[in-house]
C-alpha positions in Angstrom: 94.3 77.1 94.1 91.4 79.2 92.8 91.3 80.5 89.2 92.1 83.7 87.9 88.4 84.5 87.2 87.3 83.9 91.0 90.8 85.5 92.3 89.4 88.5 90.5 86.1 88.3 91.9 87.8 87.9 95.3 90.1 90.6 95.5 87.8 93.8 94.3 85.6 92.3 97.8 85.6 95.5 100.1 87.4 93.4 102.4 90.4 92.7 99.8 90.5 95.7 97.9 92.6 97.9 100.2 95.0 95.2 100.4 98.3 95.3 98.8 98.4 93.2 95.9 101.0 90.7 97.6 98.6 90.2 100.5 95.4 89.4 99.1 96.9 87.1 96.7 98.5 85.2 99.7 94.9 85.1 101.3 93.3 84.2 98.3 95.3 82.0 97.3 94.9 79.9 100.4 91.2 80.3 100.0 88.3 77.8 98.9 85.5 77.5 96.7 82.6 75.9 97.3 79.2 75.7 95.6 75.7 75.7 97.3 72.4 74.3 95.5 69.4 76.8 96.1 68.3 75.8 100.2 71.7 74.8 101.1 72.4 76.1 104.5 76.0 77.7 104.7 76.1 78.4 108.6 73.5 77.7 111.4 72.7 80.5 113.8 74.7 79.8 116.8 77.6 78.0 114.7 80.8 79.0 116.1 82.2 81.0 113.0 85.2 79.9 111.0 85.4 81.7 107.5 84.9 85.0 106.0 83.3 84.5 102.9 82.8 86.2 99.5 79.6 85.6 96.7 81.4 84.4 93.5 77.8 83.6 92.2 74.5 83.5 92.9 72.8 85.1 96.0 73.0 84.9 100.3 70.3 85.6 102.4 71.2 86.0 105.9 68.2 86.3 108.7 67.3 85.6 112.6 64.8 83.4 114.1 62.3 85.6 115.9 61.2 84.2 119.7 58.2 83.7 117.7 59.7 81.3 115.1 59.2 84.1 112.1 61.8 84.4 109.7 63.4 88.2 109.6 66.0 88.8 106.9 68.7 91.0 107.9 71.0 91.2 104.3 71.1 89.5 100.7 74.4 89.2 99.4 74.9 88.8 95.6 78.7 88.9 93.4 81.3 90.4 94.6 80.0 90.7 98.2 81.3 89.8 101.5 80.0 88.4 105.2 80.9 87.4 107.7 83.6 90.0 109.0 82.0 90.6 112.1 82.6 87.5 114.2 85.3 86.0 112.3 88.0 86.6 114.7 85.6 86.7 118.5 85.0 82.9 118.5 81.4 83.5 119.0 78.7 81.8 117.4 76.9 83.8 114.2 74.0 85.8 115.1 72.0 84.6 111.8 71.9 81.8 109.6 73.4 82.1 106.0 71.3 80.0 103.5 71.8 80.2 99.7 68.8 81.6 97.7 69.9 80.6 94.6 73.0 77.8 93.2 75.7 79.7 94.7 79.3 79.3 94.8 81.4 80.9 97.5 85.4 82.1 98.1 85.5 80.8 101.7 88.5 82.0 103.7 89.8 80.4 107.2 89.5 82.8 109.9 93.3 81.5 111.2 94.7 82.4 107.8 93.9 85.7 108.5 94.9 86.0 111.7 98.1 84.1 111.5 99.1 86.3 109.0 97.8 89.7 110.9 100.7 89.5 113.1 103.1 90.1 110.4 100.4 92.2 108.3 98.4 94.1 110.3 96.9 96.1 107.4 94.9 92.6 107.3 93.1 94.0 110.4 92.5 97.4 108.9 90.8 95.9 106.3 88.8 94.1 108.6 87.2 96.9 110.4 86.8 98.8 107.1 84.7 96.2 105.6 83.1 95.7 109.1 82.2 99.3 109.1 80.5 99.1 105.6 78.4 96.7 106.6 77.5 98.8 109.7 76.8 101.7 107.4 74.8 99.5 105.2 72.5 98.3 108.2 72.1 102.1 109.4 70.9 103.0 106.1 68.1 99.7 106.0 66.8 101.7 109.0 66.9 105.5 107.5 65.3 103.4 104.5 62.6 101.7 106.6 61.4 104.8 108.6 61.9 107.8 105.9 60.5 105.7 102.3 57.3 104.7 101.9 56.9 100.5 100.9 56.8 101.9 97.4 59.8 103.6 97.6 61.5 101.1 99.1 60.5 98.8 96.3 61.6 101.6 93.6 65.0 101.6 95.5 65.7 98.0 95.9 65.1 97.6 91.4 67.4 100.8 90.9 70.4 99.2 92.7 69.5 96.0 90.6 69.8 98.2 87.4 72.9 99.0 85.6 71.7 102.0 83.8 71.8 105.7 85.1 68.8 106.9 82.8 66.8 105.5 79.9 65.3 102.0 79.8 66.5 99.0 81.9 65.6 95.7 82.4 66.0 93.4 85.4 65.9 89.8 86.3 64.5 89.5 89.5 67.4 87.7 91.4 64.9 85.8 94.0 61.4 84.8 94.8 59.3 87.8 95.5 58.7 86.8 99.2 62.5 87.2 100.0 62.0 90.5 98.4 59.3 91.4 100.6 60.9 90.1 103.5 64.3 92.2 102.6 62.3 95.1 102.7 60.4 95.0 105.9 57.1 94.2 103.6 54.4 91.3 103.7 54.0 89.9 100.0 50.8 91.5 99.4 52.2 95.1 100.1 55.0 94.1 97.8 52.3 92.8 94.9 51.0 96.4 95.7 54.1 98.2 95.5 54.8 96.8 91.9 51.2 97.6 90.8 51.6 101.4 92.5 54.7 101.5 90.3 53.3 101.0 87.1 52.7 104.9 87.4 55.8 105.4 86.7 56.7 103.2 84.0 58.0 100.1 86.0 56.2 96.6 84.7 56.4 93.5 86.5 56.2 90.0 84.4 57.2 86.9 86.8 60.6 87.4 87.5 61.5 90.5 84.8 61.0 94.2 85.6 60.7 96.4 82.7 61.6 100.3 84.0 61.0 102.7 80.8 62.8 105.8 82.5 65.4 104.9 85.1 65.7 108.8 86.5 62.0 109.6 87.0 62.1 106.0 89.0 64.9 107.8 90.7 63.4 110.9 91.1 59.7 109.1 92.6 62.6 107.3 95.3 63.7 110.1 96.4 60.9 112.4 96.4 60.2 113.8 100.0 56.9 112.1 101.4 56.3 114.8 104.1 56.5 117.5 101.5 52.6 117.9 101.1 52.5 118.8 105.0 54.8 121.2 104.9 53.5 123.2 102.4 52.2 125.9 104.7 55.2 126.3 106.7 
């Protein structure tokens, strides 16, 4: 039986939190937990999937091997968040491996939990393809990211949903090494080393693993400032 601490953690996961209160408490309560050291490997690329799982601590990666044996990270996965939606009822292997980037623990729940109890429940399913479709929507925006923002940008982005302030001064522990960074954002390390140094322009400072951002809405406002504007100044 999991704690009341982790239950919590559980149940505000997208996939829980439409759930009436009765039914994500029988889910959860049926759940496991299990920690990961930093390098553990949770699921192999090709594994037949199992669980759905949600972050209690620490942080996810999930990538691809390439036909060229390069890494490519698809998502990172901190608190609160949940993978592995997707394939959890298909029977088909995982399309990525899952590897824990830092000690990690993790609310693992049985795929035939859930679908025992869809039969009786079938909000269960609901719930399902909602938090499926977040992560679909989540991927889509990766791309818009990718092909709209600048490296820089993308940088800027990636420390403002770190932050926990709307304006003012923040500071931020880095949450991994700065080649998963780069890798998360479609970057080699040196553009990211350049990113942070392009940054300093506007009031971001990077020390090891601690960003220092003076003014969190003019980083805000230099993320979402149109790069194409220049060209279209003539129009």
């Amino acid at each position: 039986m999991i704690d009341k601490s982790d239950f919590n953690i559980g149940r505000a996961a997208v996939l829980f939190a439409t759930l009436p209160m009765e039914v994500s408490e029988a889910i959860l309560q049926r759940a496991q937990v299990r920690s990961f050291a930093r390098g553990d490997t949770i699921f192999h690329q090709g594994d037949i999937s199992e669980h759905i799982y949600v972050v209690l601590d620490g942080w996810v990666k999930l990538f691809r091997i390439t036909p060229t044996g390069a890494e490519a990270v698809v998502g990172v996965f901190t608190k609160g968040r949940s993978f592995g939606e997707a394939v959890a009822f298909e029977e088909i292997p995982y399309p990525v491996t899952a590897e824990a980037v830092t000690a990690t623990r993790l609310l693992m729940v049985r795929t035939s939990v859930l679908s025992s109890m869809m039969r009786e429940r079938p909000e269960i399913a609901m719930a399902i393809v909602s938090s499926t479709f977040r992560h679909l929507h989540a991927l889509v925006a990766q791309v818009e990211q990718l092909k709209a923002h600048t490296g820089t940008q993308r940088v800027a982005e990636f420390l403002l949903d770190l932050c926990d302030a709307s304006k003012g001064a923040c500071s931020i522990t880095l949450p991994y090494d700065k080649s998963l960074i780069a890798g998360r954002l479609g970057m080699q390390p040196p553009s990211l080393s350049r990113a942070f140094n392009k940054l300093e322009e506007v009031g971001v400072r990077i020390a090891q693993n601690q960003a220092e951002i003076t003014d969190v809405a003019k980083l805000r406002e230099y993320m979402s400032e149109d790069r194409s504007a220049p060209w279209r100044k003539g129009d």
